[in-house]
N, C-alpha and C positions, 0 to 999 in steps of 0.2 A: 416827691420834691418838696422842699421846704416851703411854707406857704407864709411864715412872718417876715413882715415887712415895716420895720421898722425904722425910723427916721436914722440916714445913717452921721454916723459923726467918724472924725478922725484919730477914734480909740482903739490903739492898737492890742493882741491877746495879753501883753507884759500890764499894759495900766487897766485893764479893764480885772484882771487876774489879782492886783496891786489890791484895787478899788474892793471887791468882793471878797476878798480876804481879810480885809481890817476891815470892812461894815462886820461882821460875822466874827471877828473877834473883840473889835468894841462892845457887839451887841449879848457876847457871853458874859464879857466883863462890865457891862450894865447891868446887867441878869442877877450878878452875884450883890451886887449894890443894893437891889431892888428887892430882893427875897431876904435879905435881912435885914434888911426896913421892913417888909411887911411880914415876917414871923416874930418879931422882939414882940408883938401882942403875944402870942402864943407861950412865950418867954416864963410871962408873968406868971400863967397858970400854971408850970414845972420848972418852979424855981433849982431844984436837982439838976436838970439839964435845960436850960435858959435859951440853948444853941442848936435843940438837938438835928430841928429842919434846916436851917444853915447851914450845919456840918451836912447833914445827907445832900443838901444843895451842893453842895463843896467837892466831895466826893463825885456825885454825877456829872460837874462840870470837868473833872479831871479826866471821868472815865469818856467823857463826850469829845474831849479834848485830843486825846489819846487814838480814840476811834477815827476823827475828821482826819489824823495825819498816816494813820493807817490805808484811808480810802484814798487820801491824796496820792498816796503812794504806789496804789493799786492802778496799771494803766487798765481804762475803763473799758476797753474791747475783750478784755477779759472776763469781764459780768455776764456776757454770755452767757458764758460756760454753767454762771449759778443761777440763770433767769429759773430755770423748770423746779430746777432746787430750794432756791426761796421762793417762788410760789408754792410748792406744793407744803413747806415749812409753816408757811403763813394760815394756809389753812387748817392743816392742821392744830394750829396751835388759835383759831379762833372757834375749830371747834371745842378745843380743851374747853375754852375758857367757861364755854356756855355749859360745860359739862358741870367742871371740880372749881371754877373759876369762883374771886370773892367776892358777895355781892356788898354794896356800899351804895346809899342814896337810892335805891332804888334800879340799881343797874348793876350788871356783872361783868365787868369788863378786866379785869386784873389776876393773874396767874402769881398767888404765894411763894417764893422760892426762897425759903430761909430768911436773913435779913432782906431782898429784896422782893420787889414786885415790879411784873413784868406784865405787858398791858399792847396783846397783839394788833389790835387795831395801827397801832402805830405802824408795826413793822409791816403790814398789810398797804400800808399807803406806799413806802418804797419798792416793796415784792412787786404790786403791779407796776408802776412804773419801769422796772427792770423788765419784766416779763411782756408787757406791753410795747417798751422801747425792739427788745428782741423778736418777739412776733412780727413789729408789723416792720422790721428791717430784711427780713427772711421773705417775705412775701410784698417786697412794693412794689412791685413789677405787677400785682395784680388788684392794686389798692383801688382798681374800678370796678371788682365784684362782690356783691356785696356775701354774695354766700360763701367768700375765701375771707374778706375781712372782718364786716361787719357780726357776721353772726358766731364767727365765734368770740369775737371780741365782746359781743353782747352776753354771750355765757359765762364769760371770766368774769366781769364785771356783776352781773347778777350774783356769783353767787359768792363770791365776796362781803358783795354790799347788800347779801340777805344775812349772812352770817352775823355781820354790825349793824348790823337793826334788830336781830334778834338779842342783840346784848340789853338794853335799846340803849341806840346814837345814831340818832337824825343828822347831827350836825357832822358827822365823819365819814357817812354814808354819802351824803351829799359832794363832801369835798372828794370824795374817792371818784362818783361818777363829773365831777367836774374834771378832773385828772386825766378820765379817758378821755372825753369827747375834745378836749386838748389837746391830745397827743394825737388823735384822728385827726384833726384840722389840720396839725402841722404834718403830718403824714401827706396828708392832701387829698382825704375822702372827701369824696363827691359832696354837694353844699344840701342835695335832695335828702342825703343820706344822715349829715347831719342835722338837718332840721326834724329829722323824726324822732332824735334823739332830743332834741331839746323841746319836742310838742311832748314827747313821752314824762320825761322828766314835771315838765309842767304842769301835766294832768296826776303825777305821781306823788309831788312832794306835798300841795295842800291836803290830799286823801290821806297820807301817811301824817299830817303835823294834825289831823283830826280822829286820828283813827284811836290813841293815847286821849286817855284825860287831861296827863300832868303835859302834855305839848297843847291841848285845848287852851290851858290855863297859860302857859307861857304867851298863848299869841293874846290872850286875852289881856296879857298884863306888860306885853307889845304894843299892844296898838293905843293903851290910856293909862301908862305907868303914873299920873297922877292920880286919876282917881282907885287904882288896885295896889296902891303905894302898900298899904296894909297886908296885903295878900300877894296877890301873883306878880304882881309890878312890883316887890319891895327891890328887888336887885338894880334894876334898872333906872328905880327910882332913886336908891342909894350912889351907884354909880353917877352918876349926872349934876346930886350933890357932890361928890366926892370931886367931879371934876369942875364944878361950878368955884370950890373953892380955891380950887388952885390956883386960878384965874391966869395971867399971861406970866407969871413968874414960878409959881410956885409957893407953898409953905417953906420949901426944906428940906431936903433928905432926914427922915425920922421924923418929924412936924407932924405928918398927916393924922385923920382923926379915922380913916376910913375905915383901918385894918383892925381897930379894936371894934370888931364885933360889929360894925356898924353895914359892913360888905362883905357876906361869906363869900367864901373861895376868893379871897384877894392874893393870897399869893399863888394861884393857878389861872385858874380861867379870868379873873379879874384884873390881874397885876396891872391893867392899864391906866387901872383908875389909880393906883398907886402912883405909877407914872405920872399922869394927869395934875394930881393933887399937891406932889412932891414938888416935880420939877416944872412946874406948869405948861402953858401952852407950847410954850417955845421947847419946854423939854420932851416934849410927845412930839411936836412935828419933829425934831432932830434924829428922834429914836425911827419914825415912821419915815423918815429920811434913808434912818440905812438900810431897814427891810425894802425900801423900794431899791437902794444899788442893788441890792444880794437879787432881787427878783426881776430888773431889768436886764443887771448884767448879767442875768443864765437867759433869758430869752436872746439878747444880744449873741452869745455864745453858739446858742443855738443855730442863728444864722450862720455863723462862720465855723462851727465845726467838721472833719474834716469828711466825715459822712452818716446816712441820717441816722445809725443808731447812736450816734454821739450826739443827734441834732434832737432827736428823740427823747433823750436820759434828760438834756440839758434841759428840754424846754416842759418835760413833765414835773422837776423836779420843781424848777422856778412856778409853775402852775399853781404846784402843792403851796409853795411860800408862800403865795401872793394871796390866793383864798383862804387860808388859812387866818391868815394875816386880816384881812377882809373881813369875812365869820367873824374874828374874835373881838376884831375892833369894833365892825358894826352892831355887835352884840353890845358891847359898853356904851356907847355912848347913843341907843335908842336907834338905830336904823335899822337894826336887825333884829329878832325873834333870839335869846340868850338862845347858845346851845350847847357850851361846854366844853369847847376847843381849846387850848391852851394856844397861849400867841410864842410864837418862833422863836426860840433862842432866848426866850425873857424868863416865862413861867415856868413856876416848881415842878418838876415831873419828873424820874428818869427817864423813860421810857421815849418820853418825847422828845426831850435832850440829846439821848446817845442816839438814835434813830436821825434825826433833825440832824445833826451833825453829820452821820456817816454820808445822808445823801448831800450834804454842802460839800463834803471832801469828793464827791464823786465829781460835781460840778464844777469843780473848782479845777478836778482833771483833766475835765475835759476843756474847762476854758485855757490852760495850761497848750493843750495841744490845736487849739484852733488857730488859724489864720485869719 
């Protein structure tokens, strides 16, 4: 039985469908703004091709594009059929990765396929949510034992999220097991059952963010980004400038100082500070405005879907937005431990793009057929 309960208001599935639809395509059509501002740095250094991340931006927004009307299109009680299929897909292809996969920074996460690259972790966050929303739809008549749900929901989940630790990603790992024990709660396991999951986890992720030197250094340079400004704190230290100058208005679209070099990974895992710096305070609450519609109105959905694996898809999916979303902000702007997530619908990535999209079209399905 559906366990969220959320304040209700008198939004019917047409405006709430309306609402979730334009947050989510303003927020592609932000995206494309935002990543060529923050690559014209890049610009300077291959005067030959000035555009060349823009256009690849350009392109994954079309093929992201393309995909969310595909999934729109798809009625979602037919994912079913692919839950066993994309999981077993997913793994597969995270164990490629660790195999033949490219390493970069320090991590291997990314699968070479000609002009592109292909980066399973992602599609591993949807796999379980499909596979997950189906599992525990076929068995909730029994969702009070734990050796029918939890335990093997505890294996899928394991060995998933050993797979993406083994890449190393902490921070994907984490959002993956946030995904379950979300989609448990609104299944409506037992509250015994989930708290051993959340003592588990708790005893799990300082071991694991100690266990790594370079996550040593990252919380080290979390917890006093002033004084490791120099070293392990520079990002976070930079960030903070970055967002210090924006102050409530902004420099500018193009104005900022950040993306020349001053915050790697600004057009990925940072683009907030872009955001921040550009279009100032008011322009980040606006944007953090519509990832909150796209992630209350799939939990909203969630309630009114017409049954739970449709209440299931909806409300893992919106989970995934919302920590996501969470992670990457709280990583900018100092509340969080950086960890490399790219934020929803903004940041340069394929992978996270067409992926992000497909499960927006899925939700968007299903808020389509909710009452």
């Amino acid at each position: 039985m559906n366990r969220l309960d959320l304040p209700r208001a008198p939004t019917g599935p047409s405006v709430r469908y309306a609402a979730v639809l334009s947050a989510i395509l303003l927020l592609l059509l932000t995206g494309v703004v935002l990543v060529l501002s923050a690559t014209s740095a890049t610009g300077v250094d291959s005067p030959d091709r000035p555009l060349q991340y823009f256009t690849r931006h350009l392109w994954s927004v079309g093929i992201a594009t393309a995909v969310l009307l595909i999934t729109l299109g798809i009625d979602y009680r037919h994912w079913r059929r692919f839950a066993l299929g994309l999981a077993a897909a997913s793994v597969t292809l995270l164990v490629l990765v660790l195999a033949v996969g490219t390493r970069s920074g320090g991590a291997r996460r990314w699968l070479e396929l000609g002009q592109f690259s292909l980066q399973p972790s992602e599609i591993a966050k949807l796999a379980l949510v499909v596979a997950l929303a189906s599992f525990l739809d076929a068995r909730k008549s029994q969702i009070h034992r734990p050796d029918r749900i939890l335990r093997p929901t505890m294996l899928m989940l394991t060995v998933v999220c050993s797979l993406v630790l083994l890449q190393p990603d902490l921070g994907t790992t984490l959002i993956l097991v946030g995904i379950g024990a979300g989609m448990l709660f609104v299944a409506g396991l037992p509250g015994r059952d989930l708290t051993k999951i959340v003592l588990m986890v708790g005893v799990a992720a300082p071991l694991l963010a100690y266990a790594a030197p370079y996550r040593r250094e990252r919380l080290t340079g979390f917890l006093d980004p002033i004084a490791e400004r120099a070293d392990s704190g520079y990002q976070t230290f930079q960030s903070l400038v970055g967002l210090a100058q924006g102050g409530v208005r902004g420099t500018g679209l193009g104005a900022g100082q950040a993306k020349w070099g001053w915050v790697p990974n600004a057009p990925t895992d940072f683009i907030f500070v872009i955001v921040g710096e550009e279009m100032g305070l008011i322009g980040a609450l606006g944007l953090l405005t519509l990832l909150g519609v796209v992630g209350i109105g799939g939990l909203r959905t969630s309630q009114k879907a017409p049954d739970l694996f449709g209440s299931l898809l909806a409300a893992g999916i919106a989970i995934w937005f919302v920590l996501q979303t969470l992670v990457n902000v709280g990583g900018v702007v100092g509340l969080l431990p950086v960890t490399g997530v790219p934020l929803p619908f903004l940041s340069f990535g394929g992978s996270s793009l067409v992926v992000t999209s497909a499960a927006a079209g899925l939700l968007l399905n299903v808020t389509r057929r909710s009452g």
